[in-house]
VEXVO-34063 format. One record per atom (N, C-alpha, C): residue in three letters; x, y, z; atom name. Coordinates in steps of 0.05 Angstrom, whole numbers, plus 32768, in hexadecimal, padded with zeros to 4 digits. Layout:
N
ala  X  Y  Z  CA
...
***
This chain:
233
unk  81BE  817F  8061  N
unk  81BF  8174  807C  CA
unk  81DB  816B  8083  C
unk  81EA  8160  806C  N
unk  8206  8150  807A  CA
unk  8214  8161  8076  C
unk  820A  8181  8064  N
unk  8221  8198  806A  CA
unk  8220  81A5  8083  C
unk  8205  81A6  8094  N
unk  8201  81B4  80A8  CA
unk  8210  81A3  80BD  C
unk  820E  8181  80C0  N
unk  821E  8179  80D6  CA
unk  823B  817E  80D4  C
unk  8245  8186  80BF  N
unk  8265  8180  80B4  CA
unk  8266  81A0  80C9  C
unk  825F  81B3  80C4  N
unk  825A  81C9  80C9  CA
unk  8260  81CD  80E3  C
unk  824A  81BE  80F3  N
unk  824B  81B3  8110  CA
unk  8261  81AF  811C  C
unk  8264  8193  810D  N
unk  827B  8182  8121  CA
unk  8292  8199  8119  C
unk  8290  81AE  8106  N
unk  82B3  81B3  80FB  CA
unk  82B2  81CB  8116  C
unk  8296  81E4  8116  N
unk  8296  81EA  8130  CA
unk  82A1  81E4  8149  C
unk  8292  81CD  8155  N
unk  8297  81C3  8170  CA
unk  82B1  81B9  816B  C
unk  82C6  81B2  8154  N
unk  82E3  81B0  8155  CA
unk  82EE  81D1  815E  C
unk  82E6  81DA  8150  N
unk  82F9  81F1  8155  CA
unk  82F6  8201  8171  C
unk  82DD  81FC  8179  N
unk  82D0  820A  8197  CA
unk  82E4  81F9  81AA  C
unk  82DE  81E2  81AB  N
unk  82F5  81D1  81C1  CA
unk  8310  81DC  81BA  C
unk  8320  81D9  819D  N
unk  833B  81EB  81A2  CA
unk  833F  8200  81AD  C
unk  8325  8215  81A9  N
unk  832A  822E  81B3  CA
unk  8326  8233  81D1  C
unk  8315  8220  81D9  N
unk  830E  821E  81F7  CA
unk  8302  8201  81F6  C
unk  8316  81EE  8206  N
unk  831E  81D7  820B  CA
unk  830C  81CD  8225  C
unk  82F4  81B7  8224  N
unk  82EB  81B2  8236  CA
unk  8302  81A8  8256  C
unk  82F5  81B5  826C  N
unk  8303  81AA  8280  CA
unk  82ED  81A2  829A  C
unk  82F3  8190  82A5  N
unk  82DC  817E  82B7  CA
unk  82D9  8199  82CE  C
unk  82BD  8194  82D1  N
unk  82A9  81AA  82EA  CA
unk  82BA  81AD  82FD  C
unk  82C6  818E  830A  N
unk  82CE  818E  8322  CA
unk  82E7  8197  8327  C
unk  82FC  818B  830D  N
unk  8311  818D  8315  CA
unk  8323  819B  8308  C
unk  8318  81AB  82F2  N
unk  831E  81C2  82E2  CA
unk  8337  81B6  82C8  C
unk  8336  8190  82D2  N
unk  834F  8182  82B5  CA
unk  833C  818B  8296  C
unk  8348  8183  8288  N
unk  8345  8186  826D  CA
unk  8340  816E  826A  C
unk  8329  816D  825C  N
unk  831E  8154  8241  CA
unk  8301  814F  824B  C
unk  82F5  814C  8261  N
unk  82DB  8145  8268  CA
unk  82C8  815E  826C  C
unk  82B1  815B  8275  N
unk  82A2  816A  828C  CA
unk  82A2  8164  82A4  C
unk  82A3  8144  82A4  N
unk  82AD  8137  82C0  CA
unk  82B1  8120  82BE  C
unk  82CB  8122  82C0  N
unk  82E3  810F  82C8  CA
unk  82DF  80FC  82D3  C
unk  82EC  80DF  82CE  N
unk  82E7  80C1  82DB  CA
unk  82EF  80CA  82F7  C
unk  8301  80D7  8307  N
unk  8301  80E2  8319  CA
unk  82EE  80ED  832A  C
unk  82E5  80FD  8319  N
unk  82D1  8112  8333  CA
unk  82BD  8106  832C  C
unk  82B6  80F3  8315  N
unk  8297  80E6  8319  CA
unk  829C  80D0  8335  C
unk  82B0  80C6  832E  N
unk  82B6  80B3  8342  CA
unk  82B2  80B6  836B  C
unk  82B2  80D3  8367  N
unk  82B9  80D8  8389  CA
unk  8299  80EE  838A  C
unk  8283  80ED  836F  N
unk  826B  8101  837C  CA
unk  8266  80F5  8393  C
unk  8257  8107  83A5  N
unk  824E  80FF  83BC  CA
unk  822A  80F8  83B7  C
unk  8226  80DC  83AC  N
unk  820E  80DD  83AA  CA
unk  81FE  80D0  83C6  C
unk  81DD  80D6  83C4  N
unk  81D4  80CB  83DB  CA
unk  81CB  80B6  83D5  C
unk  81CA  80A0  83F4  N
unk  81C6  8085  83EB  CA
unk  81A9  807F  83F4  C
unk  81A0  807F  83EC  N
unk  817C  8083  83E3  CA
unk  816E  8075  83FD  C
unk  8183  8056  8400  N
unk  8175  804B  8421  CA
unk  8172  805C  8438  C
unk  817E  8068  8434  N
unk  818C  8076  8450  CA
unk  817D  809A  8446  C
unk  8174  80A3  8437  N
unk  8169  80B8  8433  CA
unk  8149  80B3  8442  C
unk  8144  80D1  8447  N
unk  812D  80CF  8453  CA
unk  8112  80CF  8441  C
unk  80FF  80BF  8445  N
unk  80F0  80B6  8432  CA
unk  80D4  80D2  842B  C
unk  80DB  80ED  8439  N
unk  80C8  80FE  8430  CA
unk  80DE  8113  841F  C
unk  80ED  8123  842F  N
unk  8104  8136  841F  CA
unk  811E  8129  8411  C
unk  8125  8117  841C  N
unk  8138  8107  8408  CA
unk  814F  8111  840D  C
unk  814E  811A  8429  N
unk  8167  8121  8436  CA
unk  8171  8104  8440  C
unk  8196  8109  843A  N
unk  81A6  80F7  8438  CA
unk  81A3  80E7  8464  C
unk  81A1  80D2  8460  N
unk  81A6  80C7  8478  CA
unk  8190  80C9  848E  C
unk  8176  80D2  8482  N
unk  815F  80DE  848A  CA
unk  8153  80C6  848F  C
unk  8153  80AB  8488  N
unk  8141  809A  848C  CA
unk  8134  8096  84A3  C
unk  8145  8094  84B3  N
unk  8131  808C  84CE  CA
unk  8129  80A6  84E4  C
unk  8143  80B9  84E1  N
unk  813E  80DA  84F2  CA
unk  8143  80E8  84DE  C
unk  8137  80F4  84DA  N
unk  8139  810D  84BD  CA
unk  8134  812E  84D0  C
unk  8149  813B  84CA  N
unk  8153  8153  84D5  CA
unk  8148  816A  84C8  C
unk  8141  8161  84AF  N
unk  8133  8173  8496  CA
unk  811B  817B  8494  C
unk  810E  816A  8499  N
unk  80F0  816F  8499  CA
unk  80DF  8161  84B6  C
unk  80C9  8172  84AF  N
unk  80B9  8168  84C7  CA
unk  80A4  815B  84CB  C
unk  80A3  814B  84AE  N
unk  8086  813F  84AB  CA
unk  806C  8149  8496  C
unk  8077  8168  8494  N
unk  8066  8180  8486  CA
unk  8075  817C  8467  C
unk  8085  8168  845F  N
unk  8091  8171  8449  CA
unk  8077  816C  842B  C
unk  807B  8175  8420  N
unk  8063  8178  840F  CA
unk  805F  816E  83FA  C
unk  8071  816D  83E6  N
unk  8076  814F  83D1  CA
unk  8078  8131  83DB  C
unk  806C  811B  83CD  N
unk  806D  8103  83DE  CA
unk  8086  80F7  83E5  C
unk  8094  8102  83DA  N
unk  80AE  8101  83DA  CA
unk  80C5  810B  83CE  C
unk  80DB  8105  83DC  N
unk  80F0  811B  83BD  CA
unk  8111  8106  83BC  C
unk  811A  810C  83AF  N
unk  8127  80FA  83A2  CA
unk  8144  8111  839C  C
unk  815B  810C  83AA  N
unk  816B  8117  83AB  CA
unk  817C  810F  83A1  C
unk  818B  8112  838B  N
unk  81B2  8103  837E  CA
unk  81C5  8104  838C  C
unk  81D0  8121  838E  N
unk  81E1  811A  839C  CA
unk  81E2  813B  83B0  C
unk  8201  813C  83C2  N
unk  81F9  814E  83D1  CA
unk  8203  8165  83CC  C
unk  8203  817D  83CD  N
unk  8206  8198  83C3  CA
unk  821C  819F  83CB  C
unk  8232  8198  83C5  N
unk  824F  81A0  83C9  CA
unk  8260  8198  83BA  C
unk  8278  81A3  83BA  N
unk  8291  819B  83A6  CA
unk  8288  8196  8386  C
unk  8286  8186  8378  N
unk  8284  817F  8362  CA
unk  8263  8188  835B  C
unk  8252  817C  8365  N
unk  8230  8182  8360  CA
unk  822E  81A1  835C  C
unk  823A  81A4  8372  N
unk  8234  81C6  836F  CA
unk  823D  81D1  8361  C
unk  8252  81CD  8357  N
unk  8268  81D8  8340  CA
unk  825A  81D7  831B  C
unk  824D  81BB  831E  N
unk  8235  81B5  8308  CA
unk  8226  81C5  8302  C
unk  8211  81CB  831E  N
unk  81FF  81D4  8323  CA
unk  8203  81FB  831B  C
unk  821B  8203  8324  N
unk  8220  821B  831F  CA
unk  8226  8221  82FD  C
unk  8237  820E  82F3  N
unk  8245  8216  82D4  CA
unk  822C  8211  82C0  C
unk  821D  8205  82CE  N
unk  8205  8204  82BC  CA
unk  81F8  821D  82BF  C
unk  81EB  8222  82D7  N
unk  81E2  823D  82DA  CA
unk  81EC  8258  82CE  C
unk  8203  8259  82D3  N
unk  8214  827D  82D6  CA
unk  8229  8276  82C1  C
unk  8235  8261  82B5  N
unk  8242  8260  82A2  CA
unk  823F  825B  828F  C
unk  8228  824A  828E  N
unk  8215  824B  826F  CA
unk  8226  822E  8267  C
unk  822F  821F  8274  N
unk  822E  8208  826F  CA
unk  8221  81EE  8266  C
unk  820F  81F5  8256  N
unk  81F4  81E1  824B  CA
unk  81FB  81CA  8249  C
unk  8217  81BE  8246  N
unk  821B  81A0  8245  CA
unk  8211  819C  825A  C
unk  8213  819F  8270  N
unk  8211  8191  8288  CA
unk  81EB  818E  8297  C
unk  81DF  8193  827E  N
unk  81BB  819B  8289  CA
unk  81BC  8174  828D  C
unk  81C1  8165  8272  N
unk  81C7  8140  8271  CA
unk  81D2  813B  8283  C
unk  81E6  814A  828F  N
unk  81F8  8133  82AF  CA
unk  81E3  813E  82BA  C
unk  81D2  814F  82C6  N
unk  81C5  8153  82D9  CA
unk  81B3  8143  82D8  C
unk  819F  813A  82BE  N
unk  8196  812D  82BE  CA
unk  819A  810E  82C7  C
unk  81B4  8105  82BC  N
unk  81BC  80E8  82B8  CA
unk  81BA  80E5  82D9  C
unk  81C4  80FA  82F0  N
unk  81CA  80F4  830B  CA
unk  81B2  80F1  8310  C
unk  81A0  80FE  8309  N
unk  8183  80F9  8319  CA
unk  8178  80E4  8312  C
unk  8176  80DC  82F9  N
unk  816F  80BA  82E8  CA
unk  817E  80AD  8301  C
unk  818C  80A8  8303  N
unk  81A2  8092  831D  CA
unk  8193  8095  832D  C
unk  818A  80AC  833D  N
unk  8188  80AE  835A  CA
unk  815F  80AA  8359  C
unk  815B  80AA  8343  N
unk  813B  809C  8340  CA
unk  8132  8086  8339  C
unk  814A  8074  832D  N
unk  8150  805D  832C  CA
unk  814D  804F  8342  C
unk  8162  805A  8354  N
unk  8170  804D  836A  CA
unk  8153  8050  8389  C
unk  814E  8065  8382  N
unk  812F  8067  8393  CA
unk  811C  805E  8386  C
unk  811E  8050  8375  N
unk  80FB  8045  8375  CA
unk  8101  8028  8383  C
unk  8116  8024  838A  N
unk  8117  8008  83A0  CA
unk  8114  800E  83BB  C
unk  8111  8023  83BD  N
unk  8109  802C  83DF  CA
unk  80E1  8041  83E0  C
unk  80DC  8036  83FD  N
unk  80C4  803F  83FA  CA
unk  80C1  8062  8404  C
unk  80B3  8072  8401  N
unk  80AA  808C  8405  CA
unk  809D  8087  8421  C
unk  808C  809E  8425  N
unk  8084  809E  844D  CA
unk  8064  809A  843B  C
unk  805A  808C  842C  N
unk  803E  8081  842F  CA
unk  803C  805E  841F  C
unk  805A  805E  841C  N
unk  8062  8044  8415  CA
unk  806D  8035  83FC  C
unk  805F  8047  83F0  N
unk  8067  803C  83CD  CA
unk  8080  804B  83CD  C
unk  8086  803C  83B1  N
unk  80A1  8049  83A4  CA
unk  80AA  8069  83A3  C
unk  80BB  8073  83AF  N
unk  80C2  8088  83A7  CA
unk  80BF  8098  8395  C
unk  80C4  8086  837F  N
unk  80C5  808E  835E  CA
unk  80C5  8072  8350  C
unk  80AB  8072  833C  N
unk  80AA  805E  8325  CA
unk  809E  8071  830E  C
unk  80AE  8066  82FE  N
unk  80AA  8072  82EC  CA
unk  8092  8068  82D4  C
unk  8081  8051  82D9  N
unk  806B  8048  82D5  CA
unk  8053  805A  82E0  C
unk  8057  805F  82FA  N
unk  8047  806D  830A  CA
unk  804A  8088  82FE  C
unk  805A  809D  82F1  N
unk  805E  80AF  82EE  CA
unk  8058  80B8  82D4  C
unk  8042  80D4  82CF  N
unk  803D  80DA  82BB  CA
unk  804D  80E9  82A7  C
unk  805E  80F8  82B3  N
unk  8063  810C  82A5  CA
unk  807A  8116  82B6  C
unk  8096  812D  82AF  N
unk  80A3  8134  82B9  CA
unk  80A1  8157  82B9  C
unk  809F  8166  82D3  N
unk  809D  817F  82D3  CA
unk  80B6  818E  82E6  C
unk  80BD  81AC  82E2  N
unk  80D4  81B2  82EA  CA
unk  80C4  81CC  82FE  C
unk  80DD  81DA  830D  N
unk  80DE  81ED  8318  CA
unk  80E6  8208  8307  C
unk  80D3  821B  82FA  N
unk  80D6  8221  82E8  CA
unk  80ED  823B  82EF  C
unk  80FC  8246  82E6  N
unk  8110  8264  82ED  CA
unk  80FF  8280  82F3  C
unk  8101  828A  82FD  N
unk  80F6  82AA  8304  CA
unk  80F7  82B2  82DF  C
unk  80EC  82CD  82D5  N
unk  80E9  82CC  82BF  CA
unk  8109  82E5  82BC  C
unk  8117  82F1  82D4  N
unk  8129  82FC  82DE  CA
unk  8147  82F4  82D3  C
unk  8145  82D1  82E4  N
unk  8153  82C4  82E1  CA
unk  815C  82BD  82CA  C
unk  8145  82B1  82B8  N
unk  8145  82AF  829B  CA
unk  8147  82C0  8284  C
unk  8142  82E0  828D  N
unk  8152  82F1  8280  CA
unk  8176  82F0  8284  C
unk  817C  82F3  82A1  N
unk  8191  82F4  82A2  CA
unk  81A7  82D7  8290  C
unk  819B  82BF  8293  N
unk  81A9  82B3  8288  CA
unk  81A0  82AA  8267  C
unk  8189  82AD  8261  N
unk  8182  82A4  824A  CA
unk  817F  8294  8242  C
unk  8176  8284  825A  N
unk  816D  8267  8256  CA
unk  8164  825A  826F  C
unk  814D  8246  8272  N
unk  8142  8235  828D  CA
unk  815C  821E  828C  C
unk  8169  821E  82A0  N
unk  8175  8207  82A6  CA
unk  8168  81F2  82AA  C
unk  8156  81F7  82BD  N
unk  8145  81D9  82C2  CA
unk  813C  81D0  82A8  C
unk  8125  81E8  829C  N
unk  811E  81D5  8283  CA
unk  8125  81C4  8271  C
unk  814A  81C8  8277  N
unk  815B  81B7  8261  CA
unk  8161  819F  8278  C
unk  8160  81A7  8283  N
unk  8163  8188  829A  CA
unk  8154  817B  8291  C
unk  8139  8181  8297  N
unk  811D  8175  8294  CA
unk  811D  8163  8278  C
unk  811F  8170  8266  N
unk  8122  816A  824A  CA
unk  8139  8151  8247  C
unk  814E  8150  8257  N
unk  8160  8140  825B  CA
unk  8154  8126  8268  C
unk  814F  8130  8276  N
unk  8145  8119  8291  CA
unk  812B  810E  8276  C
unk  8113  8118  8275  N
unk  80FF  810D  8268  CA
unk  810C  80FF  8251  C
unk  8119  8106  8247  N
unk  8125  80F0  8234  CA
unk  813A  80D7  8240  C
unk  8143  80DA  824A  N
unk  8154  80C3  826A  CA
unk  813C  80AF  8278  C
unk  812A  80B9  8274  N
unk  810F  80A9  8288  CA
unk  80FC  80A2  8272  C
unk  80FD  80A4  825D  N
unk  80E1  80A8  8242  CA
unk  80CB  80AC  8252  C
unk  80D0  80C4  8262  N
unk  80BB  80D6  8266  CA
unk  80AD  80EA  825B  C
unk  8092  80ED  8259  N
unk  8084  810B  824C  CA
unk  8093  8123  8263  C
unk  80A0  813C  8252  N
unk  809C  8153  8265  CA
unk  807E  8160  8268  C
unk  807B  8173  8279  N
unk  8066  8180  827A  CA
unk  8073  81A1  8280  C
unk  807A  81B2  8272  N
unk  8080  81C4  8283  CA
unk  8061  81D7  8284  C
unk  805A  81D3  829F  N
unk  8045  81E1  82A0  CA
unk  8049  81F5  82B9  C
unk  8059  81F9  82D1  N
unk  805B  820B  82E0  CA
unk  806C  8224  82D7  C
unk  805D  823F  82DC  N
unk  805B  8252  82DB  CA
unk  806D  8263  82F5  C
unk  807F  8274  82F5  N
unk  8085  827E  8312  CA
unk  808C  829D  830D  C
unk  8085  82A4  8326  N
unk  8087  82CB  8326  CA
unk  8099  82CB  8338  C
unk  80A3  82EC  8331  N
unk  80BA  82EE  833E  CA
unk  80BB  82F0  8364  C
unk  80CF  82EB  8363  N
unk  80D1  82E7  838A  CA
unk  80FC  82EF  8387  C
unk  80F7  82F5  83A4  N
unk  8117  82F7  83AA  CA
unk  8126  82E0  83A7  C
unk  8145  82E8  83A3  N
unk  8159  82D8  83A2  CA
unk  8155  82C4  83B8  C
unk  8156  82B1  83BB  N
unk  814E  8296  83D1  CA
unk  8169  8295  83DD  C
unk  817B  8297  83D6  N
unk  8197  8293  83D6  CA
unk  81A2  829A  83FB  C
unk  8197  82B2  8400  N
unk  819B  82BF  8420  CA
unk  817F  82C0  842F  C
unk  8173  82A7  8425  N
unk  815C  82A8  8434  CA
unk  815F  8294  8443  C
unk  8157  8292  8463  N
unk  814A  8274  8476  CA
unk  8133  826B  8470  C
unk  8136  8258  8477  N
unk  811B  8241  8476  CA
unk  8104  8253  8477  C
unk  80F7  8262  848D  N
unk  80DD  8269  8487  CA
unk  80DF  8288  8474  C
unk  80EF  828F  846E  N
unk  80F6  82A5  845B  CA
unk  80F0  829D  843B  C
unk  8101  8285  8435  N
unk  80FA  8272  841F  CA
unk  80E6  826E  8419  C
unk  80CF  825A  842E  N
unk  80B2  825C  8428  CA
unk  80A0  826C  8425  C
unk  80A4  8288  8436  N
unk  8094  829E  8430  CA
unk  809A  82B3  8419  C
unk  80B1  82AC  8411  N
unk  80BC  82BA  83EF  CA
unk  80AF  82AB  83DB  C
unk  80A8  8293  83DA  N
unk  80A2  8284  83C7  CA
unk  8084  8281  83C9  C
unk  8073  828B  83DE  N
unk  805E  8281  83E9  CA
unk  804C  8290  83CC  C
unk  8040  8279  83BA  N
unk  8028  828B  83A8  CA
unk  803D  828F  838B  C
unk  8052  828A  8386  N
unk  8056  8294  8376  CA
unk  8067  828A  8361  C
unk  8055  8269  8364  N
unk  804B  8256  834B  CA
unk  8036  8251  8342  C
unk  802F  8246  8328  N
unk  8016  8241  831E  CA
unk  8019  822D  830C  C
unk  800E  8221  830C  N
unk  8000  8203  82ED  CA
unk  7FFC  8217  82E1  C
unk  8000  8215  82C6  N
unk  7FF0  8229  82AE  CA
unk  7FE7  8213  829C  C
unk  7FD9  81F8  82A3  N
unk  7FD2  81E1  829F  CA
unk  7FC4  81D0  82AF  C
unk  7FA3  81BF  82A8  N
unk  7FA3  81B0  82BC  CA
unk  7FB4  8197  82BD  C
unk  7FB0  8195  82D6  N
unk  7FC5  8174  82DA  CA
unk  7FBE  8160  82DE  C
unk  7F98  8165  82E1  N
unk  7F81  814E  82F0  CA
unk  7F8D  812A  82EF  C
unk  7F99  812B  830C  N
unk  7F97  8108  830B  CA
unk  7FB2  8100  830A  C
unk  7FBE  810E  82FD  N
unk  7FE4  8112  82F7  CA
unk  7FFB  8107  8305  C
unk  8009  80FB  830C  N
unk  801F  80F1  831D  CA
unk  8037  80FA  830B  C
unk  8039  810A  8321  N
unk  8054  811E  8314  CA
unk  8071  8127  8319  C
unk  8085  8122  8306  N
unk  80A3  811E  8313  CA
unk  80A7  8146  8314  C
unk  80AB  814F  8328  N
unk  80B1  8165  832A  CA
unk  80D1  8168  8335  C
unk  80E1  8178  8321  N
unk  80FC  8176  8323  CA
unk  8107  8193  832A  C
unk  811D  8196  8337  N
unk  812A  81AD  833D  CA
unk  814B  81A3  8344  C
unk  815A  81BE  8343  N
unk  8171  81BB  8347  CA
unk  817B  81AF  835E  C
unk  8178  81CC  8370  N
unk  8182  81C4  838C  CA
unk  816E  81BE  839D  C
unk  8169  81B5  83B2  N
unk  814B  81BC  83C8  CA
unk  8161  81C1  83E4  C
unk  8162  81D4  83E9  N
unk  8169  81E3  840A  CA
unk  815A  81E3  841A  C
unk  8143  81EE  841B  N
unk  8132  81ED  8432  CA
unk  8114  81D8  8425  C
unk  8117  81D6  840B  N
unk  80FC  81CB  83FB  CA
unk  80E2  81DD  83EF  C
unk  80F4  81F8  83FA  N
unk  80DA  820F  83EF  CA
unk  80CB  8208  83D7  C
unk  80E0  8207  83C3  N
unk  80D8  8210  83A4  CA
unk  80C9  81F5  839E  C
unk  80D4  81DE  83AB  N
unk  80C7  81BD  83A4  CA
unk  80AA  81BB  83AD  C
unk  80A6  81CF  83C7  N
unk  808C  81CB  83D5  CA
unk  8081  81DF  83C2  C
unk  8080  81F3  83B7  N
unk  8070  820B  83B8  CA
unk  8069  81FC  8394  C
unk  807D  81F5  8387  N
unk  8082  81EC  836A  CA
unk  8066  81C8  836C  C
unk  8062  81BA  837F  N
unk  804D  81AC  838A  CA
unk  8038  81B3  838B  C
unk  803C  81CD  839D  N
unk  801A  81D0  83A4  CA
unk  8008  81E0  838B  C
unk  8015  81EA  8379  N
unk  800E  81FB  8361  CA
unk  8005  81D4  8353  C
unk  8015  81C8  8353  N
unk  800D  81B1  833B  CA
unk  7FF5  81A4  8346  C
unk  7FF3  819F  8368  N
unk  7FDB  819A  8378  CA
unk  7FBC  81A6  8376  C
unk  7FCD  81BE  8371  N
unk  7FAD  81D8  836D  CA
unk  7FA5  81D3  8350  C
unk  7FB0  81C5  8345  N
unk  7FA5  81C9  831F  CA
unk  7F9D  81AC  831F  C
unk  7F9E  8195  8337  N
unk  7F88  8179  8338  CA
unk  7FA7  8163  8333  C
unk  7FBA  816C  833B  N
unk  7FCD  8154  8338  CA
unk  7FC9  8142  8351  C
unk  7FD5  812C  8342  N
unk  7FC7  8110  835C  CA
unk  7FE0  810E  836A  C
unk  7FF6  8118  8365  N
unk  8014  811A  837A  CA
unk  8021  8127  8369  C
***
């Protein structure tokens, strides 16, 4: 065992000489992200988010949704530009696996920071007393050839250990088109059907996690599959 860590650490010495970590945002050398670019994310401030999509500044007129949103709520970190997205990508397409824990650590904050504000039927946003279990938006099985690994699931795994949460990975998903050049009702009807529980969930209160939410397709459709198998939210 103390030959295999020697082994390790002598590895990850030589991998950083040969290729030298440099921060998401700002491409310096020594971090993933820099006292700098953590310093200027653009996160959302939870009062002022709207209490069904968790769109930033939504509280009182929310532009995003219409009332139809379908999770009791959603819980947003931060916003999808500059630095987030830069995360969000090197993890994806660059195979960046350090960064599955910052994704996590941002969302721990931003579920923190909302369980002091109420949802649109009154309770907490997010408590994590209230909450059984942690479940993800699972990859096309496409996707996960192409990269060779579920990003989310390592989020998930991150996060459930950040929260001493149980995971559950129990949703199932078939293939659908790239979402990427799709609008709003394009999104919903690509996704429409083509999740499933491969588990019951009877009674369940359940943290369902995803990367980005653009229009909320994958959040709603990734819901109503955990709804159809007896989840209580």
């Amino acid at each position: 065992m103390r030959i295999a860590k020697l082994a390790h650490h002598a590895a990850d010495a030589l991998a950083e000489t040969l290729w030298p970590t440099r921060c998401v945002g700002c491409d310096q050398p020594g971090e993933l992200l820099c006292d700098e670019c953590r310093a200027s994310l653009p996160w959302v401030e939870q009062r002022l988010a709207c209490p069904s999509c968790g769109a930033p500044y939504g509280f009182l007129t929310c532009t995003e949704c219409d009332g139809t949103w379908v999770p009791r709520a959603t819980v947003a970190a931060l916003g999808f530009h500059g630095t987030p997205a830069q995360v969000v990508t090197c993890l994806k397409d660059s195979h960046e696996l350090r960064l599955a824990p910052v994704i996590a650590a941002a969302m721990a904050c931003a579920l923190e920071e909302a369980s002091a504000w109420p949802a649109r039927d009154g309770a907490a946003r997010f408590s994590p007393v209230s909450t059984d279990a942690i479940c993800f938006v699972p990859a096309t099985s496409a996707a996960y050839a192409r990269r060779g690994f579920d990003h989310m699931e390592l989020v998930a795994h991150a996060l459930s250990a950040e929260l001493g949460l149980p995971l559950a990975d129990v949703l199932a998903r078939a293939a659908a088109r790239d979402q990427r050049k799709l609008g709003r009702a394009e999104r919903a009807e690509n996704l429409s059907g083509t999740m499933r529980a491969v588990d019951d969930v009877t009674g369940a209160n359940l943290l369902l996690v995803d990367d980005v939410a653009t229009t909320g397709a994958s959040l709603a459709e990734g819901t109503r599959a955990l709804l159809a198998r007896g989840a209580s939210s």
